[in-house]
C-alpha positions in Angstrom: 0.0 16.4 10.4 0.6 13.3 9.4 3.7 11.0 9.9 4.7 11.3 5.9 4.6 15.1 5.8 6.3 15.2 8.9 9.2 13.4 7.5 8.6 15.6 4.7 9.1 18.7 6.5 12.3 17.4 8.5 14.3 16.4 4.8 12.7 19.9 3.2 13.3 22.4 6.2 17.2 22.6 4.8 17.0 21.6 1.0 17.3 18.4 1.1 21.2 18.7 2.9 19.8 16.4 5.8 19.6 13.6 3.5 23.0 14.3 2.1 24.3 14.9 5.7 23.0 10.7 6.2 24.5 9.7 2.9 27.6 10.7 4.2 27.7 9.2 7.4 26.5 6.1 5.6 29.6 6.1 3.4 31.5 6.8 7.0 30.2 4.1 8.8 30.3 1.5 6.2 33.2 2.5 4.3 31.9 2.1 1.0 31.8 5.6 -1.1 29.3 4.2 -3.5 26.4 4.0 -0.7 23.2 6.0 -0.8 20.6 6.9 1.2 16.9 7.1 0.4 13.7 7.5 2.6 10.5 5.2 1.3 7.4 4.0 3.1 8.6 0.6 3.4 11.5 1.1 5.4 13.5 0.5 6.8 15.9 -2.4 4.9 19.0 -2.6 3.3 19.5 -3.0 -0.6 22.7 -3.3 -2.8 24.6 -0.1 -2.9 21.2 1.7 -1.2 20.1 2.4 2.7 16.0 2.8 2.4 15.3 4.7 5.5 11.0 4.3 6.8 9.6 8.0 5.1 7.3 7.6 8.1 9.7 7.3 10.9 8.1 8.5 13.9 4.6 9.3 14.9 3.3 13.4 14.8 6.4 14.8 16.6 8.9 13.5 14.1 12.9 13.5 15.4 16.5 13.6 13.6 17.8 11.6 16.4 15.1 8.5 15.4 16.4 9.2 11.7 19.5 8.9 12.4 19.2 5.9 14.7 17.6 4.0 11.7 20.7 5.2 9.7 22.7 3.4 11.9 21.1 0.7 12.7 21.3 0.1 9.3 24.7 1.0 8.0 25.6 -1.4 11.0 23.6 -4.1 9.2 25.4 -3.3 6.1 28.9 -3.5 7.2 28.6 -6.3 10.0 25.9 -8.6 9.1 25.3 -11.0 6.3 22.7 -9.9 4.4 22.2 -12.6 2.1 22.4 -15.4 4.9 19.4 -13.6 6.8 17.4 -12.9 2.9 17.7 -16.7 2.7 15.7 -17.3 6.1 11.7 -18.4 5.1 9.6 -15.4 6.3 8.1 -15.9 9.4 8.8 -16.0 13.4 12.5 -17.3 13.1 13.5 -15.2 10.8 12.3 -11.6 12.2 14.0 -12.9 16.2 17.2 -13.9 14.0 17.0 -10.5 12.7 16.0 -9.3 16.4 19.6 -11.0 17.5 21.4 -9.7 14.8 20.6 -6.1 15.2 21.9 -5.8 18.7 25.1 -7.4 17.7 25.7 -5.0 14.6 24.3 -2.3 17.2 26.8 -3.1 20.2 30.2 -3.4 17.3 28.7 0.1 16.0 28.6 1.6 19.5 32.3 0.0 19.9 33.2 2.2 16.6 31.6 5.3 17.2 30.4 5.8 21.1 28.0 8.7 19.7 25.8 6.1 18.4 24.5 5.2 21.1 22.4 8.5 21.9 20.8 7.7 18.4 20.1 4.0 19.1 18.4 5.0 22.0 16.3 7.4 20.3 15.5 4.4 18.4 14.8 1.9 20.9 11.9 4.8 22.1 10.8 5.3 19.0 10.1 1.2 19.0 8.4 1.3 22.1 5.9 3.7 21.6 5.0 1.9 18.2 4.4 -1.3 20.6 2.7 0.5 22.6 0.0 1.7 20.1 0.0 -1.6 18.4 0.0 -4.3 21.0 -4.1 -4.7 20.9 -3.5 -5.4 16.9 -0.3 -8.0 17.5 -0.5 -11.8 17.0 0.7 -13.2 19.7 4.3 -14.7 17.7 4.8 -10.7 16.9 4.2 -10.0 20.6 6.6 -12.8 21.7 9.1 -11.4 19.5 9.0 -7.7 20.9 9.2 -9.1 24.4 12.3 -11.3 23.6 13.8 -7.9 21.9 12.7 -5.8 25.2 15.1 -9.0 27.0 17.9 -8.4 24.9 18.0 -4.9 25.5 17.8 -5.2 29.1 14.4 -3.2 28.6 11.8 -3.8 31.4 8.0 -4.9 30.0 5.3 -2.3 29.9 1.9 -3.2 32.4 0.2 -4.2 29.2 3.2 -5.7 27.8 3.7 -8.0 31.4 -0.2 -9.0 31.5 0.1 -11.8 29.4 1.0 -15.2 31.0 1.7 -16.5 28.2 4.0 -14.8 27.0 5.8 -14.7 30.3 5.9 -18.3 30.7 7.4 -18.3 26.9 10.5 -16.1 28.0 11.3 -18.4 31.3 10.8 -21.3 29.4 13.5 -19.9 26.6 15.5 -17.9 29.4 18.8 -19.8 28.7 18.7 -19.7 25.0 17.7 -15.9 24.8 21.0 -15.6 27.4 22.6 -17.4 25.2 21.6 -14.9 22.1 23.2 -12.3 23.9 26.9 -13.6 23.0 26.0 -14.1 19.3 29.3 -13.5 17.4 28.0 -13.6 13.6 24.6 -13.5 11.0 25.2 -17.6 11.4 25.0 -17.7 15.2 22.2 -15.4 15.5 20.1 -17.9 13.0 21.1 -20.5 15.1 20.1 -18.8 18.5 16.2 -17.9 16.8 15.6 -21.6 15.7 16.8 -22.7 19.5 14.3 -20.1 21.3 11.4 -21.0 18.6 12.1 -24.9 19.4 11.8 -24.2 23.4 8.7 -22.2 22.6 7.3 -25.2 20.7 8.5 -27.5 23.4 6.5 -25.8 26.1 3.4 -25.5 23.8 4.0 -29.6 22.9 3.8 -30.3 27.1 0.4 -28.7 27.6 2.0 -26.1 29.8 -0.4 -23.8 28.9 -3.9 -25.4 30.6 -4.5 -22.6 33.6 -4.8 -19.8 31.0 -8.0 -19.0 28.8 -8.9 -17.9 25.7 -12.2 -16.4 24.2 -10.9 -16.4 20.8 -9.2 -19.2 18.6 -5.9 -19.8 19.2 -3.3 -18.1 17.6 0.0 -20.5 16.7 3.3 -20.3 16.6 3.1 -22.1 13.2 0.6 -19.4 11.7 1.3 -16.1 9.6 -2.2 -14.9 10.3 -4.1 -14.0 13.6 -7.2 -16.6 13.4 -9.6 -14.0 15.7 -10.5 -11.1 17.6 -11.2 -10.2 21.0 -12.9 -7.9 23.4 -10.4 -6.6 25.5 -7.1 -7.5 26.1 -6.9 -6.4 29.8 -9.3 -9.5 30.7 -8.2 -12.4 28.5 -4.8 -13.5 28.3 -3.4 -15.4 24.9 -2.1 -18.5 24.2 0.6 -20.5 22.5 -0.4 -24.1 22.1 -0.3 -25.8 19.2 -2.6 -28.3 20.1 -5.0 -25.8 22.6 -8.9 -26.6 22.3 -9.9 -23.0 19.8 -13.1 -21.4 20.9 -15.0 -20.9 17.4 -17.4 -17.7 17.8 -18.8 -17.9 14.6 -20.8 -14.1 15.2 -17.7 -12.7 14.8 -16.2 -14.4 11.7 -16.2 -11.1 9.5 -14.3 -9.0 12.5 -11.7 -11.8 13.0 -10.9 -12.1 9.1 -10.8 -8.0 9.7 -8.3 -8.5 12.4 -6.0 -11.0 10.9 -5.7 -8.3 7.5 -5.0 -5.5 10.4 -2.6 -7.3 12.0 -0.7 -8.8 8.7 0.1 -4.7 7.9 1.5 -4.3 11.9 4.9 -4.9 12.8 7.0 -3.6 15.7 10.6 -3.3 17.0 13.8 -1.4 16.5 14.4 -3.0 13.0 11.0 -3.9 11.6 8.7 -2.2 9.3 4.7 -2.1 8.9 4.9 -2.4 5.5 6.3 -4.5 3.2 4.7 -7.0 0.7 1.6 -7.7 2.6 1.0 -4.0 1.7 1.4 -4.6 -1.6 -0.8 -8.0 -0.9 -3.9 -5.8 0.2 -4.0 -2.5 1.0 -5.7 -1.7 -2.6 -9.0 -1.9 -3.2 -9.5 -3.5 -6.0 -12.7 -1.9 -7.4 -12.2 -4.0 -10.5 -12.1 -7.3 -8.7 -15.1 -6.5 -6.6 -17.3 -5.9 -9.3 -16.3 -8.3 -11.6 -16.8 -10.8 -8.5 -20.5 -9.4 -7.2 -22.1 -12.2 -8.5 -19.8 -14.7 -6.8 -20.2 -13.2 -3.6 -23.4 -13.1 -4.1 -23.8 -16.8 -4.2 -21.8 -17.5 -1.6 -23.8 -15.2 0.6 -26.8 -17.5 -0.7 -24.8 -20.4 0.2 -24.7 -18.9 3.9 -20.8 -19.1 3.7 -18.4 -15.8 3.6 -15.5 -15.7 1.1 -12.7 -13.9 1.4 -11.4 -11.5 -1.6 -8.0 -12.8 -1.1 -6.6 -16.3 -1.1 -5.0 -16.2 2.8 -3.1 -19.5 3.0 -3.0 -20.7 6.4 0.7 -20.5 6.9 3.6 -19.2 4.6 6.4 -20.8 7.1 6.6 -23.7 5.2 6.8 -22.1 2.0 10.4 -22.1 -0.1 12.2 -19.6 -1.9 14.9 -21.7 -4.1 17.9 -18.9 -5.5 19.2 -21.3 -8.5 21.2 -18.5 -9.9 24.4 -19.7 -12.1 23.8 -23.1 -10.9 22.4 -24.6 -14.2 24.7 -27.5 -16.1 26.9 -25.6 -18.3 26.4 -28.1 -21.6 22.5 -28.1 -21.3 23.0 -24.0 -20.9 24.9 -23.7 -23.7 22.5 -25.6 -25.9 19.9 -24.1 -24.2 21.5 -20.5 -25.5 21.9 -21.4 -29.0 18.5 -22.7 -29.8 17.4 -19.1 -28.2 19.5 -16.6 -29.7 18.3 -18.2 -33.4 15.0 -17.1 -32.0 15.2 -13.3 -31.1 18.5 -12.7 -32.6 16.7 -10.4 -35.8 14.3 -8.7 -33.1 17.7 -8.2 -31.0 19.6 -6.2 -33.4 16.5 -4.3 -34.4 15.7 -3.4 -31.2 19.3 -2.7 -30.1 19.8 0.1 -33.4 16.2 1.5 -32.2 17.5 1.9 -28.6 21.1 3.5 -29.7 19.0 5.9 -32.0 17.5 7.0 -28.6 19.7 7.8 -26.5 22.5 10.4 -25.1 25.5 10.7 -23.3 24.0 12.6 -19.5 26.6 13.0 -16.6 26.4 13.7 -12.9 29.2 16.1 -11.9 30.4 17.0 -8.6 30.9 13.8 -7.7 33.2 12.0 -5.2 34.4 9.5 -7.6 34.5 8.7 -11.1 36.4 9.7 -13.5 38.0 13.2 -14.0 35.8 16.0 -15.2 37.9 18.3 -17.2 35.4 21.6 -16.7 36.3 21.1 -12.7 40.2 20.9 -13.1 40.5 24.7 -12.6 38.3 24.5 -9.3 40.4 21.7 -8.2 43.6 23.9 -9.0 42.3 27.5 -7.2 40.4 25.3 -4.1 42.7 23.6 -1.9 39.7 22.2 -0.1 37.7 21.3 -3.6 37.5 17.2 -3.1 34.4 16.4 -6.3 36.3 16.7 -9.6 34.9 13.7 -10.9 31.6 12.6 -13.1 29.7 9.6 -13.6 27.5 8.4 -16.4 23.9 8.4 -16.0 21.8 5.7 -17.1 20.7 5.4 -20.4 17.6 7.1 -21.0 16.0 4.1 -22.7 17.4 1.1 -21.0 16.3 2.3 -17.5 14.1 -0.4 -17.4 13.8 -3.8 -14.8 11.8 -6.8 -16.5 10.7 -9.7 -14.4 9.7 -12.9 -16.5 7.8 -15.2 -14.1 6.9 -18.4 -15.4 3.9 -20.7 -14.3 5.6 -24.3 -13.3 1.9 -26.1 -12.7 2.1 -29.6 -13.6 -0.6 -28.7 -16.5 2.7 -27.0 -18.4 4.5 -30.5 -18.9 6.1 -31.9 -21.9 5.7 -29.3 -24.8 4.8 -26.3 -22.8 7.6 -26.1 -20.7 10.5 -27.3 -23.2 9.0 -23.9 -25.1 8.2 -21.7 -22.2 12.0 -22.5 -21.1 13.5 -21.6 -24.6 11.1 -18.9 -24.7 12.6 -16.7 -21.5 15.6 -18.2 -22.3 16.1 -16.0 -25.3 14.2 -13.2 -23.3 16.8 -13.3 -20.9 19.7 -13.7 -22.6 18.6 -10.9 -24.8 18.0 -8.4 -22.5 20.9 -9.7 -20.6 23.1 -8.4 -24.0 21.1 -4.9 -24.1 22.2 -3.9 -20.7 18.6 -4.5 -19.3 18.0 -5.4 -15.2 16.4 -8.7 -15.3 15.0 -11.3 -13.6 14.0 -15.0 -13.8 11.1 -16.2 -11.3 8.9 -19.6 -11.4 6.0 -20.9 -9.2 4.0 -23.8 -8.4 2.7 -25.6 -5.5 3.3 -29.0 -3.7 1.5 -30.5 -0.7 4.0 -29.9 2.5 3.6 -33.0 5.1 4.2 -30.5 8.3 1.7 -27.5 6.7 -0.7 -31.1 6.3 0.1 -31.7 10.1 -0.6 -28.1 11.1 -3.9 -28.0 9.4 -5.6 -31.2 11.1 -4.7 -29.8 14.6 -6.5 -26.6 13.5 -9.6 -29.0 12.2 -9.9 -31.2 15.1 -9.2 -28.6 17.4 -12.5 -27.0 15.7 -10.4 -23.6 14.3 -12.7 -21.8 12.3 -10.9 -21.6 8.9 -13.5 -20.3 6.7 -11.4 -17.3 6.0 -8.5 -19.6 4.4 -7.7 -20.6 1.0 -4.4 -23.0 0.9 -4.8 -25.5 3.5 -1.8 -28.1 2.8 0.3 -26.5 0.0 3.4 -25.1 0.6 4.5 -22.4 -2.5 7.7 -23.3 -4.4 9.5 -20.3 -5.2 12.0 -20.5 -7.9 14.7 -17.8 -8.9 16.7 -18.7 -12.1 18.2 -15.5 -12.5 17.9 -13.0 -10.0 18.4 -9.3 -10.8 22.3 -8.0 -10.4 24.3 -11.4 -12.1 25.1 -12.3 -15.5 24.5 -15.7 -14.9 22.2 -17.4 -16.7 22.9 -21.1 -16.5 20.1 -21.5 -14.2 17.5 -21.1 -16.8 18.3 -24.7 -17.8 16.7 -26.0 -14.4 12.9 -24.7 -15.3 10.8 -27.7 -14.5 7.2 -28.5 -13.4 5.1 -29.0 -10.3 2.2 -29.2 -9.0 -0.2 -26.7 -8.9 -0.6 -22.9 -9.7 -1.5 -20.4 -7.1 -1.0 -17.1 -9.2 -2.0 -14.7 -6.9 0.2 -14.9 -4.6 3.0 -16.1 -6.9 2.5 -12.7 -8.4 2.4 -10.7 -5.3 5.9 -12.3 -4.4 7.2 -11.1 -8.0 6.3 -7.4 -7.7 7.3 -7.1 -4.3 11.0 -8.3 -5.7 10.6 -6.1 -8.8 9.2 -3.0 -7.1 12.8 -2.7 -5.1 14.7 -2.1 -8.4 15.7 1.7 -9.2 14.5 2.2 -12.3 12.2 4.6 -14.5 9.6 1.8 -15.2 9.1 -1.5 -14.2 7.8 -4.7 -16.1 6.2 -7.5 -15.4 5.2 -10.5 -18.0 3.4 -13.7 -17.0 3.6 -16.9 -18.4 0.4 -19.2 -17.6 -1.7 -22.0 -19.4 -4.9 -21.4 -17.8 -6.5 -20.6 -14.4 -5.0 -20.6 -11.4 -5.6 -23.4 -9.1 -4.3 -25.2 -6.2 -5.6 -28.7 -4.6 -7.2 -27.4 -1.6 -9.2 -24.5 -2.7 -11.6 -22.8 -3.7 -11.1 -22.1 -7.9 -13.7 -18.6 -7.2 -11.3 -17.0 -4.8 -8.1 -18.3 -6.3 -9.7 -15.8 -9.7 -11.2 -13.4 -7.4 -7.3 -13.4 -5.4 -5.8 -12.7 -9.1 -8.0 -9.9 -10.4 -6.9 -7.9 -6.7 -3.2 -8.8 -7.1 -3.4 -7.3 -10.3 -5.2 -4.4 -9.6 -3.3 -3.9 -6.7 0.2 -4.1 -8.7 -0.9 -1.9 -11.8 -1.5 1.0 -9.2 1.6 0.7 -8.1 3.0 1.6 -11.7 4.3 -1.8 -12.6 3.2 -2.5 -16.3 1.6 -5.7 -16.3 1.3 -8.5 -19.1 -0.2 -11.4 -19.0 1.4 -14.4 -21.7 -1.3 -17.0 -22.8 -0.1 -20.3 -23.8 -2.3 -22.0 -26.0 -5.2 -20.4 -23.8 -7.1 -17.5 -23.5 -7.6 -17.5 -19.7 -5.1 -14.1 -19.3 -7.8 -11.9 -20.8 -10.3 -12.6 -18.4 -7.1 -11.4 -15.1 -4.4 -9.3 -17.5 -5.7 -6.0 -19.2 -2.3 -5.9 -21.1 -2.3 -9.8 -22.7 -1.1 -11.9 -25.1 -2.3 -15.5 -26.3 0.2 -17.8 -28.7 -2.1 -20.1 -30.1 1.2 -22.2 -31.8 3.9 -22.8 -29.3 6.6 -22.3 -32.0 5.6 -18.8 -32.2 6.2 -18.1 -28.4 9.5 -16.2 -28.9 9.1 -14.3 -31.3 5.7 -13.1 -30.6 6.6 -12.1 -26.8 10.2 -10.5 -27.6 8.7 -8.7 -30.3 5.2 -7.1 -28.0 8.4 -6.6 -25.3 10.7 -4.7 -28.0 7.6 -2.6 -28.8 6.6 -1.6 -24.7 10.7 -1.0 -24.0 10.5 1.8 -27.4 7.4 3.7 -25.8 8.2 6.9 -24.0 
């Protein structure tokens, strides 16, 4: 029985009432009566107005109490922590121990509220430790060193396995003060600050060589890195390391088992908070029988060429990549002019589309509800029932604007002058549109600039003779852009879409779905705007196209509807299945609103 349909069969055994019973004691704990509670695979996390608790929660002997726990744990994080201060954090080490820190603070003020907690919690903490416990051979070493600084602030002792490594022992004396000092973290704020201290006396102790009595047979596995570079044999007999700067033992026989490993270990996760899926899911756990064909006779030159190629572009690290939120902070003049040169665009395809949507749809309403406004059929039950406490309904969504559009724009240095200036009125209008109709909407742009410390990074791997054949973006950092996120009127920030550098689409993409795929809604869109292939400055143009076709592979399964926008350049109908090409860039609007208003009247 597997971990799904034994979460299954703990929600179904009562109809369904456990998972009221949680939303309830959500709304309890948190205060807020609008809160709900849903169970997903990639779990656990905390959205607006929503509690997504992990559908797989425990192993073959599912428990309530580890449900609950997670509930907990989380309506803690809602009500004590700042969410959007930790969201801000670049993915990587720092942020998962800040989020290590935080969730024993928002655990201990829970357990200060409600004493009962702490059974659950505990339940929990178990729960974690047998997931660590099944994992650890799979862990990079920075995932490792993160569990065992959680084990610390728990006052949990070390497994045999978990106290083998020397390592990561000599990491936890060397950051013994600082993790001490986590412990008396009062806020989200502090318990960021406390995670950069304990990475920086990590990175201290790897700077002073302190590592030179212990051995590896594998390459080294970094601090700095999102991937594990290798494999091993057995864990029992080698220990792992932390230097930066530590000589790497290349085994090139087992190249394809080490890029094997490092995709394993990008899908593992452990600890009381963390989940083992997530974007890198969506990243890779397809497989892309589209791509692989289409790419057989790439691979098959490689193979000529003696060399293997990965189907995905891995960058070396993402620590050094930024995610800009520019939301509402655009110069209101250059907005407003911005606004009317779009709205005399789309404003014919607006109103058609607007009396096309009306024609659809019909008043629906949830009754029995806690709040809302009064429904008169309940007024008798509230008069005859003292105890009667749901007289109100809501208003369901609209059957045909339950829709959530990304637009995400390529900013590659290639999209300069002309381009751009039309790209930017073009989502513009998009945007502002939509933003009218009532439609969930977002505003996304990517490129890529060479990052001086990601530079620094990679000539220690190089010298140090790392094996990084199974790499694709060396000394690029990604620049993330939001213009308008999903949830705020604002659109001002559309008037600060510029250019950079290069286009890694890919992955760009894969950061875009994963945004658009936690929006509640009956479908899902997703259009592209590029001007030709993807590319970065470092690698290799085969497995940048090869990375694309298995992003978008990957994402259509997922039931996101995909298009690919072509300006002045046919290169989308050789990635997109859905596409469009403008050949004349004053067409761009119209063309794409009106291919949108079409997809958005389907059923």
């Amino acid at each position: 029985m597997s971990a799904t349909h034994a979460a299954r069969a703990v929600r179904e055994q009562d109809g369904f009432e456990f998972e009221s019973t949680l939303g309830k004691i959500a709304r309890v704990i948190t205060g807020r009566y609008g809160i709900s509670v849903a169970f997903s695979p990639d779990g656990p996390r905390v959205e607006r107005g929503r509690i997504v608790i992990p559908d797989g929660a425990a192993d073959e002997t599912l428990e309530r109490d580890v449900l609950v726990g997670y509930l907990d744990l989380l309506a803690a994080r809602a009500k004590h922590s700042s969410l959007d201060a930790l969201a801000a954090q670049p993915r990587g080490v720092a942020a998962d121990l800040a989020q290590v820190i935080e969730d024993r603070r928002v655990a201990l003020l829970l357990i200060e509220s409600y004493p009962g907690a702490r059974w659950f919690l505990g339940a929990l903490r178990s729960h974690a430790a047998r997931q660590a416990a099944q994992r650890w051979p799979r862990l990079h070493w920075r995932d490792r060193l993160v569990w065992r600084i959680e084990r610390a602030l728990w006052d949990e002792a070390p497994t045999a396995v978990e106290a083998q490594s020397h390592s990561l022992a000599a990491a936890l004396h060397a950051a013994g003060d600082s993790i001490e000092a986590a412990r008396t973290s009062r806020s989200s704020a502090e318990s960021i600050e406390r995670a950069q201290a304990i990475i920086e006396r990590v990175r201290a102790l790897s700077a002073g060589g302190a590592n030179n009595m212990m051995f590896t047979t594998r390459a080294a596995e970094d601090i700095e890195t999102d991937r594990a570079a290798a494999t091993f044999e057995s864990f029992e007999s080698f220990d792992d390391t932390f230097a930066l700067d530590a000589p790497l033992a290349a085994d090139g026989a087992h190249v394809e088992s080490a890029e094997q490993a490092a995709a394993d270990s990008s899908n593992e996760a452990v600890g009381m908070g963390r989940s083992p899926l997530g974007a890198a899911a969506l990243d890779e756990d397809e497989d892309g029988e589209a791509s692989e064909t289409s790419d057989a006779g790439e691979r098959a030159l490689h193979r000529a060429a003696g060399r293997a190629r990965p189907r995905l572009s891995v960058p070396l690290a993402t620590e050094f990549d930024v995610e800009a939120d520019l939301t509402g902070t655009g110069e209101p003049a250059a907005w407003r002019a911005l606004r009317q040169a779009a709205r005399a665009q789309t404003a014919p395809l607006k109103d058609r589309l607007e009396r096309a949507l009306s024609a659809d749809e019909r008043i629906r309403w949830r009754r029995e509800q806690e709040r809302g406004e009064i429904d008169r059929a309940a007024l008798a039950k509230l008069a005859t029932s003292p105890g009667y406490r749901t007289p109100f309904r809501t208003l369901l969504a609209t059957k045909g604007r339950d829709v959530a559009i990304t637009l995400l724009l390529d900013r590659s240095g290639s999209m300069a002058g002309r381009k751009i200036e039309l790209a930017r009125l073009c989502v513009a209008a998009l945007a502002d549109a939509l933003t009218q109709l009532s439609f969930e909407c977002e505003v996304l742009g990517y490129s890529s600039l060479e990052c001086a410390p990601m530079q620094a990074l990679f000539e220690r791997q190089r010298v140090a003779g790392a094996d990084l054949s199974g790499y694709n973006r060396f000394v690029e950092r990604l620049d993330l852009k939001i213009y308008k996120r999903f949830g705020s009127p604002e659109l001002s920030g559309l008037a600060c879409i510029d250019c950079g550098y290069e286009n890694p689409d890919g992955e760009a993409l894969a950061w875009a779905a994963a945004r658009l795929a936690e929006q509640r809604a009956a479908r899902r869109i997703l259009m592209v705007f590029s001007d030709g292939y993807p590319s970065t400055g470092d690698g290799d143009p085969q497995v940048l196209r090869s990375d694309l076709r298995a992003r978008v592979a990957a994402i259509g399964a997922r039931g996101i509807e995909l298009v690919g926008v072509g300006i002045l350049t046919d290169a989308v109908e050789w990635f997109y299945p859905h596409n469009i090409v403008v050949s004349r860039l004053g067409e761009l609007a119209s063309t794409v609103m009106g291919v949108l208003s079409r997809m958005l009247l389907e059923r």
